[in-house]
C-alpha positions as CSV (number, residue, x, y, z in Angstrom):
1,X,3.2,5.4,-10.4
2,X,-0.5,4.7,-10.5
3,X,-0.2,2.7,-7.3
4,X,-3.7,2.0,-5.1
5,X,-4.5,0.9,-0.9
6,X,-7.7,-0.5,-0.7
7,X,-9.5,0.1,2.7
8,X,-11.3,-2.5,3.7
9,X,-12.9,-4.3,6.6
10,X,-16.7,-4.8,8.1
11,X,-19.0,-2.2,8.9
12,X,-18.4,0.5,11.5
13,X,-14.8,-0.4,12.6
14,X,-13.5,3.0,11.2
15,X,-12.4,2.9,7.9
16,X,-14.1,5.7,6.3
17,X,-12.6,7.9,9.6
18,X,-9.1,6.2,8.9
19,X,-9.6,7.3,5.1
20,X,-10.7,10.7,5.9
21,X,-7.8,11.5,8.5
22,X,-5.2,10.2,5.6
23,X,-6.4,12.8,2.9
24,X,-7.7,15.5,5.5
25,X,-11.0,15.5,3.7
26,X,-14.7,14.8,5.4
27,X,-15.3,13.9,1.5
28,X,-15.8,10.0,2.8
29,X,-19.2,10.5,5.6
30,X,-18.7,8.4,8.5
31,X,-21.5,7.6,10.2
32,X,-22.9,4.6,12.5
33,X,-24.7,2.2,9.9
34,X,-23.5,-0.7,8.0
35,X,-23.0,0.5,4.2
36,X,-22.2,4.6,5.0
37,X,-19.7,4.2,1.7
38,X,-21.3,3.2,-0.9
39,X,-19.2,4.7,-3.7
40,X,-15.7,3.9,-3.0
41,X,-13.8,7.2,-2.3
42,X,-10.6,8.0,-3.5
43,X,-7.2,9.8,-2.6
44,X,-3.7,10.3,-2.8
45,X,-1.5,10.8,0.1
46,X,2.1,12.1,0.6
47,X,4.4,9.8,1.7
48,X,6.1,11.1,4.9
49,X,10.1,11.0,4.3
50,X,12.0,13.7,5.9
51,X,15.5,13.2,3.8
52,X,13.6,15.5,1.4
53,X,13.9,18.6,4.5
54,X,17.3,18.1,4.0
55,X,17.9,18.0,0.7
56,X,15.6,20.8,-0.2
57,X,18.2,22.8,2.3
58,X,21.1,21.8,1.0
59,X,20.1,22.2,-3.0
60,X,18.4,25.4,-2.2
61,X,15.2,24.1,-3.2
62,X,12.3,26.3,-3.3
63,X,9.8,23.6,-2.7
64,X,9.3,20.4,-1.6
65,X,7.4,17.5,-3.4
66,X,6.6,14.4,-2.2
67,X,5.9,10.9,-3.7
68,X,2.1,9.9,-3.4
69,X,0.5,6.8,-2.5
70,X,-2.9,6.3,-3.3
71,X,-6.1,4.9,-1.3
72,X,-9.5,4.1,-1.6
73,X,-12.1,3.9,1.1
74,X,-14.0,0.8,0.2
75,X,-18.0,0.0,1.5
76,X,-18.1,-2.3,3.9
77,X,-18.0,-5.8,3.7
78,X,-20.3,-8.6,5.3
79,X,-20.4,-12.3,5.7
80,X,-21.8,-14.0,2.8
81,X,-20.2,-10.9,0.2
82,X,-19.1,-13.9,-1.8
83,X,-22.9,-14.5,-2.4
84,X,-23.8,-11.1,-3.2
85,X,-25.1,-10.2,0.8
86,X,-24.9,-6.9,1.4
87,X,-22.7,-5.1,-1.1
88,X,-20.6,-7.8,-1.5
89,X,-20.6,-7.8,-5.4
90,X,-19.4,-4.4,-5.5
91,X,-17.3,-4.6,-2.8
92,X,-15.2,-7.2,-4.4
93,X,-15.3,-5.8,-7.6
94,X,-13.8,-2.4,-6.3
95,X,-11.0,-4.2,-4.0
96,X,-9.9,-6.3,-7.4
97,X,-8.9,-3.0,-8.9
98,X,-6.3,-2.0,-6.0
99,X,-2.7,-3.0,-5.5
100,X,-2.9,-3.7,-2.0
101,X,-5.6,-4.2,0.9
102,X,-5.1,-1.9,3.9
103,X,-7.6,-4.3,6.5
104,X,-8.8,-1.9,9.1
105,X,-9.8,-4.0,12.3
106,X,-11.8,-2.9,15.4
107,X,-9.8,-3.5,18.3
108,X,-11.9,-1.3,20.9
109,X,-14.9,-1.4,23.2
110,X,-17.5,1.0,22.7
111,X,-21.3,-0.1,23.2
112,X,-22.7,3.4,21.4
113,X,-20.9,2.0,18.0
114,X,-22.4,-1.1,16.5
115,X,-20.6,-4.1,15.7
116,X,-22.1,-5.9,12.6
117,X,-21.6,-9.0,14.4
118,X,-22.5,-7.9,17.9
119,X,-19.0,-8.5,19.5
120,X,-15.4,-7.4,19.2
121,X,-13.0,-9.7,18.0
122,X,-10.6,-8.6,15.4
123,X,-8.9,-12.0,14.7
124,X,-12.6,-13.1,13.9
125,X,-13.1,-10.4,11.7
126,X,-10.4,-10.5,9.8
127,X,-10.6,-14.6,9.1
128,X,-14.0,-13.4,8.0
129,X,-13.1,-11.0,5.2
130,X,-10.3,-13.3,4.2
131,X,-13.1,-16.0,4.2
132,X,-15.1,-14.1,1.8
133,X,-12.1,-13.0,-0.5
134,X,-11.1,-16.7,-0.8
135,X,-14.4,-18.2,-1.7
136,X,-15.1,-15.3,-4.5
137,X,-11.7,-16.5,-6.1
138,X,-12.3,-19.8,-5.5
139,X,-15.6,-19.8,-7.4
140,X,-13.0,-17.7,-10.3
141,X,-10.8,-20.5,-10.5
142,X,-12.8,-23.1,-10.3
143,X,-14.6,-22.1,-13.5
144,X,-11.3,-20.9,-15.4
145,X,-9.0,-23.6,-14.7
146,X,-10.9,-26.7,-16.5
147,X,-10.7,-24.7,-19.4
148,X,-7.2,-23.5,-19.6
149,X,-6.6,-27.4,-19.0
150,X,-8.4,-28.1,-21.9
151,X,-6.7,-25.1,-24.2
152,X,-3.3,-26.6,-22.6
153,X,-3.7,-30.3,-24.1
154,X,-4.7,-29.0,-27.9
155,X,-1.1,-26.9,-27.7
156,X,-1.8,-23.6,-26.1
157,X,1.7,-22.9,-24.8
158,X,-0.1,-19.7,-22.8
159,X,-2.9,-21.7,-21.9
160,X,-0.6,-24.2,-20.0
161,X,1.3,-21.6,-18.5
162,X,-1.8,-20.1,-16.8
163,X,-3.3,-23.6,-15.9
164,X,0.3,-24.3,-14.0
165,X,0.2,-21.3,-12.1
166,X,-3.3,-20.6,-11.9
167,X,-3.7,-24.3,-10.7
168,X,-1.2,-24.1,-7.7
169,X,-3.6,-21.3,-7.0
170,X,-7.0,-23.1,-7.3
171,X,-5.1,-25.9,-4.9
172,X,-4.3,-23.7,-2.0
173,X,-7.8,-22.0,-2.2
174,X,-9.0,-25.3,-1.8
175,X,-6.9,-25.8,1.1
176,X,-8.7,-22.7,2.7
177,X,-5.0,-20.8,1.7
178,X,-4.6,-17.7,0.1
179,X,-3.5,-17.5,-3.3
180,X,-0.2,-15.0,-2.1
181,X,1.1,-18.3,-1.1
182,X,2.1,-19.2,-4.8
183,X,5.4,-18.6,-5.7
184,X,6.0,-17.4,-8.9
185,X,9.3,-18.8,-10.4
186,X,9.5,-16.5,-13.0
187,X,8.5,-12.9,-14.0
188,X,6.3,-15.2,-16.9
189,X,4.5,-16.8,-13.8
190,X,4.5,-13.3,-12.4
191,X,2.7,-12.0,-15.0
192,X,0.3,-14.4,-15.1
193,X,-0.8,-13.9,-11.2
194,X,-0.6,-10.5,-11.7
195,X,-3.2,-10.3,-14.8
196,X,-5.5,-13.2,-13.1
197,X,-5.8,-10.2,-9.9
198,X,-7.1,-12.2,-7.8
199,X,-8.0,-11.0,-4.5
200,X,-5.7,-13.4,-1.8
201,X,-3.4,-12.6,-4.2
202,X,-2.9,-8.9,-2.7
203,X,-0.6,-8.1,-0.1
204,X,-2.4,-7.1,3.1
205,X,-1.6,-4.9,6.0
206,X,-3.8,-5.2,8.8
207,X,-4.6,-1.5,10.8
208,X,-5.5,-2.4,14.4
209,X,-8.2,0.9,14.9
210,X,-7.9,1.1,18.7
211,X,-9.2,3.9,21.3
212,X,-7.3,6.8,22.4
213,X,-5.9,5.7,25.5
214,X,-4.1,2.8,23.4
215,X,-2.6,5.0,20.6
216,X,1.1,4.4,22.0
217,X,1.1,0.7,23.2
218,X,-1.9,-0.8,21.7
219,X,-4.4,-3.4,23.8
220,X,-4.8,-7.1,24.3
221,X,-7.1,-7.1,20.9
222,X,-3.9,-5.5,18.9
223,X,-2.0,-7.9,20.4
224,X,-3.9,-10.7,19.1
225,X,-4.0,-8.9,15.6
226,X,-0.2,-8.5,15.4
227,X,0.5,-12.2,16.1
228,X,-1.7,-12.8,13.7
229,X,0.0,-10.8,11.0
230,X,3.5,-12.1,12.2
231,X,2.2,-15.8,11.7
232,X,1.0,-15.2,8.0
233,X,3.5,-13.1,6.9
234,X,1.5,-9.7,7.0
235,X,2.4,-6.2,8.2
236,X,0.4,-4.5,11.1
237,X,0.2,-1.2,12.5
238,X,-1.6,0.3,15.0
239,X,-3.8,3.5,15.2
240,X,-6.3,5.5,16.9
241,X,-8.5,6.6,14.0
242,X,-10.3,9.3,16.3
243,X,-7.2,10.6,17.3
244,X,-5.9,10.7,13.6
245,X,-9.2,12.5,12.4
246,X,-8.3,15.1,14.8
247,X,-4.8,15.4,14.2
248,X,-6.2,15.9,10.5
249,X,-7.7,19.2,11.7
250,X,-5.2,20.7,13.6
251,X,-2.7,23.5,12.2
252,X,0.6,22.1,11.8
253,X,2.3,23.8,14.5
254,X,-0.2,22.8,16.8
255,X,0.3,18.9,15.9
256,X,3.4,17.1,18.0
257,X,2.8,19.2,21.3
258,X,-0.6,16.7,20.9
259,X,1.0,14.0,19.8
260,X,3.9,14.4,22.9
261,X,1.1,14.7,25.3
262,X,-0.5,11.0,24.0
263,X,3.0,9.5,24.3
264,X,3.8,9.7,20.7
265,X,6.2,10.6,18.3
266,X,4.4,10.8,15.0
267,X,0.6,10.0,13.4
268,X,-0.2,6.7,13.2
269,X,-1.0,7.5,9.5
270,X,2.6,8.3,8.7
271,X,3.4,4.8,10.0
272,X,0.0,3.2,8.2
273,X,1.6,5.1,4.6
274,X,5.2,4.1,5.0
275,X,4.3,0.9,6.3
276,X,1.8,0.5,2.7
277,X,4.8,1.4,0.7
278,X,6.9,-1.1,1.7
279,X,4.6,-3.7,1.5
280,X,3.8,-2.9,-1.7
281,X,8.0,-3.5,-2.3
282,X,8.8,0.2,-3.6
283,X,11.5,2.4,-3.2
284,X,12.1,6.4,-3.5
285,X,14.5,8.3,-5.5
286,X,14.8,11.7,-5.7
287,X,15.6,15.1,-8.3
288,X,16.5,18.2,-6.4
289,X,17.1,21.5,-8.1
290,X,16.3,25.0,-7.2
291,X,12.6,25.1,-8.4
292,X,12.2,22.0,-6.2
293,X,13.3,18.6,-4.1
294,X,11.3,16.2,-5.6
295,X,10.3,12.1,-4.6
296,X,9.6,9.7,-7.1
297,X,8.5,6.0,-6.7
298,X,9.6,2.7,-8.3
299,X,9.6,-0.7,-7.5
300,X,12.3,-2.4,-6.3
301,X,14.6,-4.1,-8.8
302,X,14.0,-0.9,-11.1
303,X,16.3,-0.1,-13.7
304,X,17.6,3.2,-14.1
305,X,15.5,3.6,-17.7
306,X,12.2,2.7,-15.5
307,X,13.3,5.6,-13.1
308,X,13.4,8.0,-15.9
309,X,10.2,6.8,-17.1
310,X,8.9,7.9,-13.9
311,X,9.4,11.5,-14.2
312,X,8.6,11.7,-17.9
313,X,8.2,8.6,-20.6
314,X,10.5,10.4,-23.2
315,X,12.9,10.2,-20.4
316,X,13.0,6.9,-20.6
317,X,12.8,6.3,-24.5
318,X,16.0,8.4,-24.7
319,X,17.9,7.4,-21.4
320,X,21.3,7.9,-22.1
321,X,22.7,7.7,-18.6
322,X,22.0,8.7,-14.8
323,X,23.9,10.7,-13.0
324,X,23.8,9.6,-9.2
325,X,24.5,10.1,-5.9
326,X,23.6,8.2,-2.6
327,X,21.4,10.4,-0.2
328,X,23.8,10.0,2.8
329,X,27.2,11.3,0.0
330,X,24.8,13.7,-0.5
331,X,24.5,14.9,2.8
332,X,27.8,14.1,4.2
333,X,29.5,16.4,1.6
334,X,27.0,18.9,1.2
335,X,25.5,18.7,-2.1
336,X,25.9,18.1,-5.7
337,X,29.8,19.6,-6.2
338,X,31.4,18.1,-2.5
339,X,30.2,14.8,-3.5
340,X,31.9,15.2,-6.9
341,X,34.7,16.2,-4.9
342,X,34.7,13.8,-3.4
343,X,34.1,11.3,-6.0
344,X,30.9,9.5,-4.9
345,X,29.2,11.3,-8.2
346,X,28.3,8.5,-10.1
347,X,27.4,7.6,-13.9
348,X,25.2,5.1,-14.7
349,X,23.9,3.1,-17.8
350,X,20.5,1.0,-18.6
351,X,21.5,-1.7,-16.1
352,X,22.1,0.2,-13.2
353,X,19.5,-0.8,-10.0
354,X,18.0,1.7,-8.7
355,X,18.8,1.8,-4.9
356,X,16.3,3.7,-2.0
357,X,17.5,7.6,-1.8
358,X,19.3,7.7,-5.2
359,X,19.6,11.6,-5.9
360,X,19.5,11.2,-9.8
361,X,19.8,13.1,-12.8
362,X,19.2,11.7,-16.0
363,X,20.2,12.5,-19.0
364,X,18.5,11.5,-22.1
365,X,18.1,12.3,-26.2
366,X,14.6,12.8,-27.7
């Protein structure tokens, strides 16, 4: 699945560093100036999931492949973007095209790094992008709605569709809300917010970029961002983007003796990708064979014919049935025959819901 992060956030609060760090590349500069990416950058990252080490063992699997989640390091944003300041324009022209906005928030002190509004305050910083994102789709709406109203009255049975749904939008922007709020009632209504992408729409997690010495148990300024999230419904994680960028450039083996000694138990990127991917509401399934153990992605609510088309579209044109197995029956009985055995081997038709760690096989006519 073609599924995109945005990084976002003001200048100089470490999001071309976070970006960096994820896709252990220096392809994104990061330097201390306001507009350092101008070009947004873009990468795909695994997704951290450690049922495939076990599977891979029990199957016999030569290799291991991992689902991917893509991001893009977006330039920073000022007040007034809306308006065109800075690089406002293509700022919010570039976030539009993501699924998701990964808000990277500066929640340390440090007088040698510049803070585009000369003091730290994350919650302030945040209301400020979400300021600007509301105001561009207000300005959207405003212009778009009249008209659908107008298309709606001569008989436009799509036009009065959008106007609905679009207009409960248009009324919470106006209320300073974001359009996320709107709840679709259908998958028509669905639709209809999805192809309007507008930019509250998106999900958002919020990345509270503090220093070192706050890696494990964040500060008072994470604090505040984190009750912020849990008050309007986002997710929140917490990470030291210096420590991450030189995690990044560490061998492997070299990695959790430094992590142990910083009180923690994983990067703070493994928790800022899982955490992406289930805002984003997917799921994994997996293949294993002896060539490889093998994640895929869907969405939840996917059909078993959408998890063929996953792997291969003819797949899905042909689906016949899927042959599953939960992860833990799996596990438990120690493969493909012991969960036959044990009869936990499943076969599925077109309606079966795909469920998180589904081993699958699929078998299909071209």
């Amino acid at each position: 699945m073609a599924i995109r992060c945005g990084i976002v956030g003001l200048p100089n609060v470490g999001k071309s560093t976070l970006f960096n760090a994820l896709t252990e590349t220096a392809s994104a500069a990061a330097a201390n100036y306001p507009f350092c990416t101008i070009e947004p950058n873009v990468g795909n990252v695994p997704v951290p999931d450690t049922r495939l080490d076990d599977l891979a063992r029990i199957g016999g699997s030569a290799k291991i492949i991992e689902t991917q989640l893509g991001f893009t390091d977006i330039a920073g944003l000022v007040r007034g973007a809306s308006k065109g300041e800075g690089l406002g324009n293509q700022f919010l022209a570039n976030i539009r095209e993501t699924d998701a906005i990964v808000h990277v928030l500066r929640c340390f002190e440090d007088d040698d790094v510049t803070h585009v509004e000369g003091r730290v305050d994350p919650v302030s910083d945040a209301e400020t992008v979400e300021t600007e994102l509301m105001l561009s789709d207000l300005e959207s709406l405003e212009k778009r709605v009249p008209s659908l109203v107008k298309k709606a009255a001569q008989g436009d049975k799509e036009a009065k569709l959008q106007a609905v749904v679009l207009g409960q939008a248009l009324e919470l922007l106006r209320e300073g809300k974001p359009a996320r709020l709107v709840v679709a009632k259908d998958e028509e209504e669905q639709r209809v917010l999805d192809q309007a992408q507008l930019l509250t729409s998106k999900p958002v997690l919020y990345v509270c970029n503090v220093e070192e010495a706050s890696a494990a148990a964040g500060n008072a300024f994470s604090a505040a961002v984190l009750a912020m999230a849990a008050k309007v419904g986002a997710g929140a994680v917490i990470v030291s983007a210096a420590i991450e960028a030189e995690v990044a450039l560490m061998d492997a083996g070299d990695r959790p003796e430094y992590l142990e000694a910083l009180g923690l138990t994983e990067t703070g990127l493994a928790r800022v990708v899982r955490a992406a991917y289930e805002l984003l509401g997917l799921i994994t399934f997996f293949t294993v064979g002896p060539k490889e153990a093998r994640a895929w992605t869907v969405t939840v609510g996917s059909k078993a014919p959408q998890a063929a088309g996953a792997i291969h579209g003819d797949f899905e044109k042909g689906f016949i049935r899927a042959e599953t197995m939960a992860f833990s029956d799996y596990v438990k009985f120690g493969g493909e025959a012991g969960t036959k055995e044990a009869g936990k081997y499943r076969s599925e038709g077109k309606e079966y819901v795909v469920q998180d760690g589904d081993v699958m096989l699929f078998r299909f006519n071209v």
